[in-house]
C-alpha positions in Angstrom: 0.0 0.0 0.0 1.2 3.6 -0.3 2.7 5.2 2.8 0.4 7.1 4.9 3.3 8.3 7.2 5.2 11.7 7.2 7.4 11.5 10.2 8.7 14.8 11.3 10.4 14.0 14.9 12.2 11.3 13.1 14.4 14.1 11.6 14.9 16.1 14.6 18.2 15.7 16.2 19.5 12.2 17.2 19.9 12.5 20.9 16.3 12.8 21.2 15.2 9.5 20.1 16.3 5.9 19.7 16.0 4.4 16.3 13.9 0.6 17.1 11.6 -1.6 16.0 9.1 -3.4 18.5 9.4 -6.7 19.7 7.5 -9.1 18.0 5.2 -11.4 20.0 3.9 -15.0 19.7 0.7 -14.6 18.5 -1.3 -11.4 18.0 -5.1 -11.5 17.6 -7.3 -7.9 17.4 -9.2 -7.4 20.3 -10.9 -4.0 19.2 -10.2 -2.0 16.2 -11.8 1.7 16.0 -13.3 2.0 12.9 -14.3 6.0 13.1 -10.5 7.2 14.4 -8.8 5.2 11.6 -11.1 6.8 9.1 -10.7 10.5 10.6 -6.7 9.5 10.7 -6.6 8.2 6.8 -4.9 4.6 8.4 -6.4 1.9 6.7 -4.4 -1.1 8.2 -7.1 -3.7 10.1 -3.8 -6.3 10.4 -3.5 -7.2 14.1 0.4 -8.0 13.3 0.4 -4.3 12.7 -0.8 -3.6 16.0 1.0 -6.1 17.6 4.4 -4.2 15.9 5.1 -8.1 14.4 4.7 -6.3 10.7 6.0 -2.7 10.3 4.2 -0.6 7.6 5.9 1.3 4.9 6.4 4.7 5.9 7.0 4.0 9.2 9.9 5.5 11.0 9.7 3.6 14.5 11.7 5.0 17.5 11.5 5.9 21.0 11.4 9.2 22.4 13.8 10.2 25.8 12.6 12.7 28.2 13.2 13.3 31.9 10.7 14.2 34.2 9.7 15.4 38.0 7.2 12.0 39.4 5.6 12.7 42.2 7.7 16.2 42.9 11.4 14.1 42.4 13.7 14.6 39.9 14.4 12.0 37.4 17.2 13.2 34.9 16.0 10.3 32.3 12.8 8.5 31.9 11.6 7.8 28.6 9.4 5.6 26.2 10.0 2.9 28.4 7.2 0.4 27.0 6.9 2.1 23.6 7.5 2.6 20.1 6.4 5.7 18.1 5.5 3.9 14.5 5.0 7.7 13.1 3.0 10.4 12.2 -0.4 10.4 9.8 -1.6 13.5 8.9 -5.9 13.0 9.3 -8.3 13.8 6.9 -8.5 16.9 9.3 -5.7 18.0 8.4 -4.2 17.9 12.0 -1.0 15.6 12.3 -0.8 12.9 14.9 1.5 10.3 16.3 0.8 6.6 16.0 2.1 4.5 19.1 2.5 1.1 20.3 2.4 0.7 23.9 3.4 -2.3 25.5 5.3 -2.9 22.5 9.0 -4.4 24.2 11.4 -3.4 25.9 13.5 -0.2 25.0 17.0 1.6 26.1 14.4 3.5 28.3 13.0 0.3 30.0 15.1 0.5 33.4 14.9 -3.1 33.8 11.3 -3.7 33.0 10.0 -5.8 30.1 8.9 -3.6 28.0 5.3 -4.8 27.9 1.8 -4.5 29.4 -0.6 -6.7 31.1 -3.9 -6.8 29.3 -5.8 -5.0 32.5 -4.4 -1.1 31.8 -4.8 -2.0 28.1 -8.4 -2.1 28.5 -8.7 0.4 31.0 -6.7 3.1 28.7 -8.7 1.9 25.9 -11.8 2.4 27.6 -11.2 6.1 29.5 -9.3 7.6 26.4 -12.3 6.7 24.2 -14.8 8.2 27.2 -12.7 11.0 27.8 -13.1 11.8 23.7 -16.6 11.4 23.8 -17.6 13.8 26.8 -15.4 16.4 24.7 -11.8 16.3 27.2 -9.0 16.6 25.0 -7.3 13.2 25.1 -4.9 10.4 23.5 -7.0 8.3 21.6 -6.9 4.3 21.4 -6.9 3.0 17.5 -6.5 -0.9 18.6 -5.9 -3.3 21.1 -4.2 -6.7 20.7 -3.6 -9.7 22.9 0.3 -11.1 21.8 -0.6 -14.9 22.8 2.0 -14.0 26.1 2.5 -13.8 29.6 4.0 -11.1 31.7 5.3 -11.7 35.0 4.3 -9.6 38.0 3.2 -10.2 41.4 1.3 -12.5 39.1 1.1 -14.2 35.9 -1.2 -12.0 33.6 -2.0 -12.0 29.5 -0.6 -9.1 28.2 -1.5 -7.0 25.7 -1.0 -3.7 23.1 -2.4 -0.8 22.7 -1.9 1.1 19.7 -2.6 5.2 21.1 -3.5 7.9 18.9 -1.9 11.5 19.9 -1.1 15.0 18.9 1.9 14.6 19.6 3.9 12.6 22.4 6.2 15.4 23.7 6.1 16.3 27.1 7.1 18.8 29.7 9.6 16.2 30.8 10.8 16.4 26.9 12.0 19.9 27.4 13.4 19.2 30.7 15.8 16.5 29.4 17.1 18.9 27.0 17.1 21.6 29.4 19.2 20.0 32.3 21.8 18.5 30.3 22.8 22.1 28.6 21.9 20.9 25.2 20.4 24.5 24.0 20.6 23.3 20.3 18.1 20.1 21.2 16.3 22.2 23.3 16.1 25.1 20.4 14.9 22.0 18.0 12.4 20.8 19.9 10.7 24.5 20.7 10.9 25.0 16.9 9.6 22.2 16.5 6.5 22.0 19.1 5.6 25.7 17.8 5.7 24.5 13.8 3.6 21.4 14.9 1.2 22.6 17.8 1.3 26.5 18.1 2.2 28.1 15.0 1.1 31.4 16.4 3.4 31.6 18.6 6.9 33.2 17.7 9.2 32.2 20.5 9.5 30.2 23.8 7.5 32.9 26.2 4.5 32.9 23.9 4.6 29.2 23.7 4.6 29.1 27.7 1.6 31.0 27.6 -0.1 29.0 25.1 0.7 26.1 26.7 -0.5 27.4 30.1 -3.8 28.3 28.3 -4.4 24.8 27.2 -3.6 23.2 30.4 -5.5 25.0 32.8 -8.7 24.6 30.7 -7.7 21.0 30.4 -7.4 20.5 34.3 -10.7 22.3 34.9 -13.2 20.0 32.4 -10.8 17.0 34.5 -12.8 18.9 37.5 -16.1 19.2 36.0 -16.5 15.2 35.6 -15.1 13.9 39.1 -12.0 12.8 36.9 -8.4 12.1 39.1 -5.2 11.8 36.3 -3.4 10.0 39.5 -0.2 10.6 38.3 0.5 14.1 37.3 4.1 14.1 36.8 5.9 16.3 34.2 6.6 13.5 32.2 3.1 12.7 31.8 2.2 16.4 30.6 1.9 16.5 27.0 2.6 19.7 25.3 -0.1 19.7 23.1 -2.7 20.1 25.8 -4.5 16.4 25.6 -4.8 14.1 28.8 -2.0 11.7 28.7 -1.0 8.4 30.3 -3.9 6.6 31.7 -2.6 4.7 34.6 -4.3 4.9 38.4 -6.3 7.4 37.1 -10.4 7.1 38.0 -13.6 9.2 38.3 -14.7 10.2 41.6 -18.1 8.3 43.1 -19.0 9.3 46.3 -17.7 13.1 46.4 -15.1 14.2 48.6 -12.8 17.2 47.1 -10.1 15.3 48.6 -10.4 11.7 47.3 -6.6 10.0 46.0 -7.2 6.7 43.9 -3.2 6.0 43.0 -2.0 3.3 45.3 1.4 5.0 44.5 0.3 8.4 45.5 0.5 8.1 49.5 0.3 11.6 50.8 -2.5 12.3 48.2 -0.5 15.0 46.3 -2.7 14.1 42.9 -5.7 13.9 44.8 -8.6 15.7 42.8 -8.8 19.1 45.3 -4.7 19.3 44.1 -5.3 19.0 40.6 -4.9 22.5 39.6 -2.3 23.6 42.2 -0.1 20.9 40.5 -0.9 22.0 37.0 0.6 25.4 37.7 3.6 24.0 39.3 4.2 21.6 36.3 4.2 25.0 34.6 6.8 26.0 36.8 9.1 23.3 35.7 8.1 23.9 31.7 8.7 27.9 32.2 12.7 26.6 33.6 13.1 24.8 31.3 12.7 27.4 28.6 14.8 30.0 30.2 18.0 28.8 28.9 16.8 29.6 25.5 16.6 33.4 26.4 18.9 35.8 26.2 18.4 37.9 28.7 17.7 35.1 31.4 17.2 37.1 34.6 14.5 39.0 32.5 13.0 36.1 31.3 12.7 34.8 34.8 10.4 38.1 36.1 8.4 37.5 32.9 8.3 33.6 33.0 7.1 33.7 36.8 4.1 36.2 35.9 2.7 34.0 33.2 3.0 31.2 35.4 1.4 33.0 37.7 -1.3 33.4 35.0 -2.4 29.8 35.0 -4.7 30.0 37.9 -7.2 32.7 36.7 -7.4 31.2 33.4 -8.3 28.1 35.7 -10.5 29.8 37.5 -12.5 31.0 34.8 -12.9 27.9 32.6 -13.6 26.4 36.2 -16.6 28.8 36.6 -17.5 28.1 33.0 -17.1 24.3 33.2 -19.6 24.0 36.2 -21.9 27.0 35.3 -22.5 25.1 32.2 -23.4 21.4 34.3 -26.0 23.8 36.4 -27.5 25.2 32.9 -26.0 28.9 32.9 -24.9 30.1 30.2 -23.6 33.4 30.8 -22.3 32.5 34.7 -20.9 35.7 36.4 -19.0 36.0 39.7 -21.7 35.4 42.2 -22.4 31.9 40.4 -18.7 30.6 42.1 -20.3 30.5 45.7 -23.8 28.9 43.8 -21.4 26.1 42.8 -19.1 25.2 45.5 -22.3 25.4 48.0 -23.3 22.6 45.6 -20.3 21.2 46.6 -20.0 21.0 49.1 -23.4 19.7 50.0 -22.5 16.6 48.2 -18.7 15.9 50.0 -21.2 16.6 53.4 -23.6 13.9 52.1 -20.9 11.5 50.2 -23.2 12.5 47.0 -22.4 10.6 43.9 -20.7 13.0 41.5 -22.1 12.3 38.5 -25.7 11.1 39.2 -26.3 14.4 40.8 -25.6 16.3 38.3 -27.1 14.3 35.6 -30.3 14.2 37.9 -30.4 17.5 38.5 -33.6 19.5 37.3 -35.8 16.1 37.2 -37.9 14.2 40.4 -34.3 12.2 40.9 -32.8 15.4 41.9 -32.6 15.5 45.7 -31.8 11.4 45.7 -28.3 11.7 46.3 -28.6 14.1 49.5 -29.5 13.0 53.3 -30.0 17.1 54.3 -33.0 17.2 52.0 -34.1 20.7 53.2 -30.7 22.0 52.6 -30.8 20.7 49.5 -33.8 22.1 48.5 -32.3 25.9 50.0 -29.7 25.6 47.4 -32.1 24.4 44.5 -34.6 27.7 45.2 -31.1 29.4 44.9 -30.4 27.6 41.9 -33.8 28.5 40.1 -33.1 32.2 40.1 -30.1 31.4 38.1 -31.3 29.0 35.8 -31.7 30.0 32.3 -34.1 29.4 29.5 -31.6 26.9 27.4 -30.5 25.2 30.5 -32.0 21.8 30.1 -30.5 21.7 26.7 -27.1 22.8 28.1 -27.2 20.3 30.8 -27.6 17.3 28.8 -24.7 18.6 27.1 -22.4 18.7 29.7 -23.6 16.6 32.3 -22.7 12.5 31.5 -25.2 10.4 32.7 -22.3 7.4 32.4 -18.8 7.8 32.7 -16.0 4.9 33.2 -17.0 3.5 37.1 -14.4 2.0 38.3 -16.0 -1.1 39.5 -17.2 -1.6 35.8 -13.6 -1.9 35.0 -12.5 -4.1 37.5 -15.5 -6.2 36.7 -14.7 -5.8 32.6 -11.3 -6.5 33.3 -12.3 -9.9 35.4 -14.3 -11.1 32.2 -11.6 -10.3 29.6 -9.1 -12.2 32.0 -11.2 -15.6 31.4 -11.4 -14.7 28.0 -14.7 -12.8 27.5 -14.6 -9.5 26.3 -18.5 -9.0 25.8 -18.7 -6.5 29.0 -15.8 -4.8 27.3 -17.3 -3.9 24.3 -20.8 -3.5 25.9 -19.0 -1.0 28.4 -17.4 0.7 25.3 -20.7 1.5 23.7 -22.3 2.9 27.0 -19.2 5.0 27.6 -19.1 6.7 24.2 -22.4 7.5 24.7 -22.2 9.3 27.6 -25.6 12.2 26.8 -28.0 9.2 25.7 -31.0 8.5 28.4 -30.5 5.4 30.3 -32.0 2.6 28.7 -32.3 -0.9 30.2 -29.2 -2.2 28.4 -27.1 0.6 30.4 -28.7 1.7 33.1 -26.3 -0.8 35.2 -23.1 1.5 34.1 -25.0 4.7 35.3 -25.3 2.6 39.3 -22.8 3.5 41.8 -20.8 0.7 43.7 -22.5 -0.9 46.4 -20.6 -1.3 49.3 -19.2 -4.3 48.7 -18.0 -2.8 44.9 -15.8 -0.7 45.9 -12.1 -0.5 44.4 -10.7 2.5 46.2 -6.9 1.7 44.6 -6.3 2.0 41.6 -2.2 1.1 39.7 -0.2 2.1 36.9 0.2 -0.1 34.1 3.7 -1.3 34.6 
């Protein structure tokens, strides 16, 4: 077939990749293909051996990238595609350009010791969020296919494993530019901004604006993470991705029962991802990106005074796509400042009352409305409140931006279960519910839009490796 590839980072400078194939694996069989992102992408390969990285397509330019990174506030001067391998870039019938990876694809000079692959459990659960994430409108990564190799990986357990093959802007990272950055490689480090703001920002005509457009992206990223209960779980810089999309879904989860303060990550053990952190992290992993750009500046000690105020510019972009986010899920339009204390009273009602997240606010202006509250009668203060606010489009805007199903967590425990003894039918019918996430309930998915009983609960939640 004719090449579909056009593969730009493979002709940036050589200390920022390693030149690889995958490792080819027993016996590859598809597991999921998605029909719609391969169309929108212009990749018409369906072979599983593809996926799998046993057959590399012409075109392809495979490599994986290096980068450094700061995970869970400690320095790591070199992390890297560890489990990866970047087949290349398609340019979609969109016209935007975006990276095609295999992850869990073998192991790599980045590996530190591991194997290089992944167990079929994270495989499914990226697959499963990504494609979610997409359909409630989040930027995101995307998930093309998923392929079982006909191996074991070796853990606390022995476990099927599994590929993903992830669909992204781009897979450069904050942790990119810090590599660069804290070896003294300016040339690199000049590439790669060049390159970034050709690719993702072309607009932009030099490092500072391309902090600030950067920091514009992110915050508004963080607060639609906010405005669905959602918990990355691992925020590091090396999981940032310059383009702006969610990135790396390991112990991430959506909230249940609310509390601003809830930590899934069994790694995170003084909660510094939990989801009330969220935002205070972006901003410092802005921090880190704004020092790593300073040593392309000339005047550095300037750049420093003007790096730290757009830095310091991230939280009220935050806090205005935070107001808009949740103005929006109460059906204002036009929010103004007052509607902030209308919200977090809402809030703060449901941490008070262990409300679910997302049932009350896809409940909210019909007979189901006060379900998820003990304090009824403070409930119903806050809804008289919320009637004076309420516009004439908001039940149209609600059911846009309030999910009645998102990915429960004990719906992926459960889906992972099946697809472990070999059945993946609660997989796909968990994939169809998910990217569906405005339909009304109907009988075939109204158990996806349940909270966990008591005994359901999976409160820990693991990265991939």
């Amino acid at each position: 077939m004719t090449s579909v590839f056009d593969n730009t980072y493979a002709n940036l400078p050589p200390q920022m990749f390693t030149r690889l194939h995958p490792t080819p694996v027993k016996a590859p069989e598809l597991i999921v293909h998605n029909a719609g992102l391969a169309d929108l992408i212009g990749f018409p390969i369906t072979d599983p051996a593809v996926f799998a990285g046993n057959l590399i397509p012409d075109g392809a330019a495979p490599l994986s990238q290096v980068y450094a990174g700061h995970q869970f506030g400690n320095w790591n001067p070199q992390l890297g595609d560890g489990r990866a391998v970047l087949l290349g870039e398609v340019v979609g019938r969109d016209g935007i350009r975006r990276d095609i990876q295999l992850k869990g694809s073998g192991p790599t000079p980045y590996s530190r010791q591991g194997d290089g692959r992944a167990w079929l459990g994270p495989v499914l659960r990226e697959y499963i969020v990504s494609e979610a994430m997409h359909a409630m409108g989040v930027p995101t990564t995307r998930a093309l296919a998923a392929v079982t190799t006909g191996e074991d990986v070796y853990r606390e357990e022995v476990l099927p494993s599994a590929i993903v093959t992830r669909v992204a802007q781009s897979h450069i990272r904050v942790g990119t530019f810090q590599f660069f950055a804290a070896r003294g490689d300016i040339a690199a480090l000049q590439a790669l901004t060049d390159h970034v703001i050709a690719r993702h920002y072309p607009d932009a005509d030099g490092p500072a604006a391309l902090l600030d457009a950067v920091i514009d992206r992110y915050a508004k990223l963080i607060a639609q993470w906010m405005g669905l209960g959602f918990i990355h779980g691992v925020m590091n810089t090396d999981n940032v991705a310059i383009a702006g999309e969610t990135i790396d879904y390991g112990p991430c989860a959506f909230i249940d029962a609310f509390h601003p303060d809830t930590v899934f990550s069994a790694i995170d053990q003084f909660g510094r991802y939990a989801y009330s952190n969220q935002p205070g992290i972006g901003a410092w992993n802005m921090a880190q990106f704004a020092t790593a750009l300073i040593p392309l500046m000339q005047d550095r000690e300037a750049a420093i005074t003007d790096f730290t105020a757009a830095v310091h510019r991230f939280q009220p972009i935050y806090e205005d796509a935070w107001l808009a986010v949740f103005a929006a899920k109460l059906g204002i339009s036009a929010p103004a400042a007052e509607d902030q204390a209308l919200i977090s009273d809402l809030l703060d009602l449901m941490a008070k009352d262990q409300a679910d997240f997302t049932n009350v606010f896809a409940n909210l202006g019909s007979d189901k409305a006060g379900d998820q509250f003990l304090d009824q009668t403070a409930f119903a203060r806050w809804q008289d409140r919320w009637a004076l606010r309420r516009g004439a489009d908001a039940d149209a805007l609600m059911s846009k931006t309030n999910p009645q199903i998102i990915p429960r967590n004990h719906r992926i425990e459960k889906m992972i279960t099946a697809a472990r003894n070999g059945d993946y039918a609660p997989f796909h019918a968990m994939l169809d519910a998910v990217t569906a996430p405005f339909a009304p309930i109907t009988d075939a998915t109204a158990r996806f839009a349940r909270p966990p009983g008591n005994d359901e609960r999976f409160m820990r939640t693991f990265c991939g490796t």
